[in-house]
VODRENVEX-914281 format. One record per residue (C-alpha): x, y, z; residue in three letters. Coordinates in nm, 4 decimals, m for minus. Example, Ala and Ser with C-alpha at 12.3 -4.5 7.8 and 13.67 -1.06 7.14 Angstrom:
<milos>
xx: 1.2300 yy: m0.4500 zz: 0.7800 rest: Ala
xx: 1.3670 yy: m0.1060 zz: 0.7140 rest: Ser
</milos>
This chain:
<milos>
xx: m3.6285 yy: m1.8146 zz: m0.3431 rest: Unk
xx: m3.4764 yy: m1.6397 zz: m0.6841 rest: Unk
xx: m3.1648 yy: m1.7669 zz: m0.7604 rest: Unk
xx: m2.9321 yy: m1.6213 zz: m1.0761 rest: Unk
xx: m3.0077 yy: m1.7944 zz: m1.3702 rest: Unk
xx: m2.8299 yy: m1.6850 zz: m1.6701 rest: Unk
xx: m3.1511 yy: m1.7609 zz: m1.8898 rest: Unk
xx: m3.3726 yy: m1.5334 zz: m1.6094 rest: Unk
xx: m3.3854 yy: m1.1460 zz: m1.6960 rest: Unk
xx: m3.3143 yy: m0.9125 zz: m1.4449 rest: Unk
xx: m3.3679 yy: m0.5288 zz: m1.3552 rest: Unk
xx: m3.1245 yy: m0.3599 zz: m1.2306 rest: Unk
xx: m3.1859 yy: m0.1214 zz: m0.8722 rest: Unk
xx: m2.9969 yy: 0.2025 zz: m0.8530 rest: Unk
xx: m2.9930 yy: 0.3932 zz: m0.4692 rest: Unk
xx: m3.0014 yy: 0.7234 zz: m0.4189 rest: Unk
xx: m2.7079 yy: 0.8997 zz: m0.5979 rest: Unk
xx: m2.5554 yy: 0.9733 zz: m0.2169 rest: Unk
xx: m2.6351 yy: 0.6824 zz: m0.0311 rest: Unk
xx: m2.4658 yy: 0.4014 zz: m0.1095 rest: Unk
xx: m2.6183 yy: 0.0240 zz: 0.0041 rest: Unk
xx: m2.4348 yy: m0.2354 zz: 0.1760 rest: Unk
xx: m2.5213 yy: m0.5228 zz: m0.0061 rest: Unk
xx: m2.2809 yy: m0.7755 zz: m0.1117 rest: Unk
xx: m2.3668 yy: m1.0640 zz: m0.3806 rest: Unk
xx: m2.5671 yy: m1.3446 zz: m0.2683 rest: Unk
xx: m2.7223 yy: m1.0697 zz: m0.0462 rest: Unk
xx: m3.1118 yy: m1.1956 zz: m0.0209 rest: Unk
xx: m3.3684 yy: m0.8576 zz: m0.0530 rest: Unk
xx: m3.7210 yy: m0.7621 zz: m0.0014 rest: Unk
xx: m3.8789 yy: m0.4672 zz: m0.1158 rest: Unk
xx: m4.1566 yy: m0.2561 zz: 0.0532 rest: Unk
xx: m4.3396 yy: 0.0485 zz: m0.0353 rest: Unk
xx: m4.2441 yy: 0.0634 zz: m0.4142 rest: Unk
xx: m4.4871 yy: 0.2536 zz: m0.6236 rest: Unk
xx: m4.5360 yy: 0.1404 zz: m0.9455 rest: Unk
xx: m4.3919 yy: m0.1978 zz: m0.9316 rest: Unk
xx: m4.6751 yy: m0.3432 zz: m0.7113 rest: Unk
xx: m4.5551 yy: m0.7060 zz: m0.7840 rest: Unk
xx: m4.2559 yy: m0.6789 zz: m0.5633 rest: Unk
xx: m4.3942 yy: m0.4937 zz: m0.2547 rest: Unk
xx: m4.3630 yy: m0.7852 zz: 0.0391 rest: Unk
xx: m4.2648 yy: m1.0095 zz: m0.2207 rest: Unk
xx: m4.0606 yy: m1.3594 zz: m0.1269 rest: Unk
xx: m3.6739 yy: m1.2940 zz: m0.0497 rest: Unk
xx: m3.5176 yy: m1.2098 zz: m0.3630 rest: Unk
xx: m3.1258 yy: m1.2900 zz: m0.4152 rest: Unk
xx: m2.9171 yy: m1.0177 zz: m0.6185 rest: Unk
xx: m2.5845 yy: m0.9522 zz: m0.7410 rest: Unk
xx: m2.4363 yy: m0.6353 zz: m0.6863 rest: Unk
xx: m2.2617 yy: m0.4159 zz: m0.9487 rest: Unk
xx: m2.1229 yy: m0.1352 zz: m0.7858 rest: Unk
xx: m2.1652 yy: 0.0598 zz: m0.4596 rest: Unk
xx: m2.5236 yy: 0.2542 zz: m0.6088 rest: Unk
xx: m2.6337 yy: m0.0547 zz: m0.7763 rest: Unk
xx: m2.7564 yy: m0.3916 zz: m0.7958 rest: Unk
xx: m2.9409 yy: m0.6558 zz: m1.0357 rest: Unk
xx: m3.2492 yy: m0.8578 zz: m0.8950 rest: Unk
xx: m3.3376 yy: m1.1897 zz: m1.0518 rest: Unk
xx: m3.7025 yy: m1.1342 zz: m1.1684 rest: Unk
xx: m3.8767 yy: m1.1332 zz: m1.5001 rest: Unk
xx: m3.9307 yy: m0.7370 zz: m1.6112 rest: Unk
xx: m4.1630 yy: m0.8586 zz: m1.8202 rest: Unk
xx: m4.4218 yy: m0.9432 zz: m1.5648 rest: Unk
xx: m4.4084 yy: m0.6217 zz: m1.3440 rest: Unk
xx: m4.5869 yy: m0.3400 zz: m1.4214 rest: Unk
xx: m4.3875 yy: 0.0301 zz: m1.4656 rest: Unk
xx: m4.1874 yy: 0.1759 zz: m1.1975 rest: Unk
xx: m4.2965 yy: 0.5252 zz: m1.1129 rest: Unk
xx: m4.0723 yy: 0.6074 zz: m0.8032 rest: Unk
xx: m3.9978 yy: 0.5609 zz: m0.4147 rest: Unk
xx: m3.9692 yy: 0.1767 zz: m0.2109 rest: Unk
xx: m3.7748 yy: 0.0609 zz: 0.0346 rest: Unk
xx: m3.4745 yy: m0.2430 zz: m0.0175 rest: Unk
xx: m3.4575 yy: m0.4223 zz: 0.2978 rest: Unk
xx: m3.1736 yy: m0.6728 zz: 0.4010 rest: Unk
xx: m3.2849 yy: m1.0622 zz: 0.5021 rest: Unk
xx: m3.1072 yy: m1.2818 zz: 0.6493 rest: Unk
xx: m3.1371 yy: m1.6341 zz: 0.5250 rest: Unk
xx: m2.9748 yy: m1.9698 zz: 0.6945 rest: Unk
xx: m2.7076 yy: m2.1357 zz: 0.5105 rest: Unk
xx: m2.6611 yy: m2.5079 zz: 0.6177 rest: Unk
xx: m2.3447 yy: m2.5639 zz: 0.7145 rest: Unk
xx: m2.1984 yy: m2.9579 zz: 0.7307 rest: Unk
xx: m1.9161 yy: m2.9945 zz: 0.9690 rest: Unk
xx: m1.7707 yy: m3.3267 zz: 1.0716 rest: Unk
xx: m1.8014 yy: m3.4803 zz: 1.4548 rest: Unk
xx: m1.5328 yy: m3.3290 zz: 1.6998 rest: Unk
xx: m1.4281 yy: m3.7153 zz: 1.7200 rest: Unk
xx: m1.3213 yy: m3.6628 zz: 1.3840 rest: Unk
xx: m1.1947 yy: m3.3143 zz: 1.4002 rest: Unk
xx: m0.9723 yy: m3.4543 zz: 1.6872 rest: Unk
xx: m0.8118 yy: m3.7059 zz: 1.5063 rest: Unk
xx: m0.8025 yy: m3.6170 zz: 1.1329 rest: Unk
xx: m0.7451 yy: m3.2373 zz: 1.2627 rest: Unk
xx: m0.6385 yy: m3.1264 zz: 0.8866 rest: Unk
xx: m0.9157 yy: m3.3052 zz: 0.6669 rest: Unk
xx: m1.0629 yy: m2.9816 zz: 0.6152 rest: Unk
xx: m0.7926 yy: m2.7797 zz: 0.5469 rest: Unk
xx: m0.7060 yy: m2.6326 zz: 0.1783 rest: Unk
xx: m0.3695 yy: m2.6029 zz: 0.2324 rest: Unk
xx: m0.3404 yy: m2.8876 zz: 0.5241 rest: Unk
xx: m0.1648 yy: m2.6352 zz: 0.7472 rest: Unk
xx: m0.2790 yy: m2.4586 zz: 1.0804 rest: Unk
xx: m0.3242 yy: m2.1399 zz: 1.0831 rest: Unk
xx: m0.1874 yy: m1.8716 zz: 1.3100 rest: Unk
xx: m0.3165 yy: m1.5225 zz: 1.3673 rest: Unk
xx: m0.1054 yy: m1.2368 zz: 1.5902 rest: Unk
xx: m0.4386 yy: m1.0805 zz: 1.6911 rest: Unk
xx: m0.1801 yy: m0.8311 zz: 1.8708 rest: Unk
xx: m0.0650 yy: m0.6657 zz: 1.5702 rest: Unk
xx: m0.3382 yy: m0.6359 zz: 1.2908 rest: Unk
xx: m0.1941 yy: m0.2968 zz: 1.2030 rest: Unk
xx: 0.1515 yy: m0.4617 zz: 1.0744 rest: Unk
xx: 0.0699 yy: m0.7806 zz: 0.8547 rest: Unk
xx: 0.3774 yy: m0.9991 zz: 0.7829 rest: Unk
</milos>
């Protein structure tokens, strides 16, 4: 997987000026059905930080694709993240370990429409 390296180039996607896409950063992408830019058709996932609601910058080097000439198709993928949680022994008796604040929290799910 691509990961943002400031020393890595990028190219930056735009979407068509009335759709906007729903990526967020850290978002993981694959392209299909590009024409021009061969390299990245079924390529590996490729992570990319978003700019604005149109556009988007993917970590590859421009340098080694060929020239875009129009069309593809930016699909969302889903990646695990590893997640390390303690036992519930723990979690039973050190119930606050975790916390940032070291306080419980408490939602009203009854009123969402009138926060505090």
């Amino acid at each position: 997987m691509n990961v943002e390296d400031p020393k890595k180039s990028h190219i930056i996607v735009f979407c068509h000026e009335d759709k906007r896409h729903t990526f967020h950063d850290d978002s993981f992408i694959r392209f299909r059905e590009l024409q021009g830019i061969v390299e990245l058709n079924d390529s590996e996932a490729l992570k990319i930080s978003v700019i604005d609601g149109y556009s988007f910058k993917v970590w590859v080097d421009p340098n080694s694709l060929s020239d875009y000439t129009g069309g593809g198709i930016v699909e969302d993928v889903k990646i695990a993240v590893p997640y390390k949680h303690g036992s519930l022994e723990e979690a039973i008796t050190f119930p606050l370990k975790h916390a940032k604040d070291g306080q419980f929290y408490v939602f009203d799910f009854a009123a969402f429409e009138r926060p505090g």
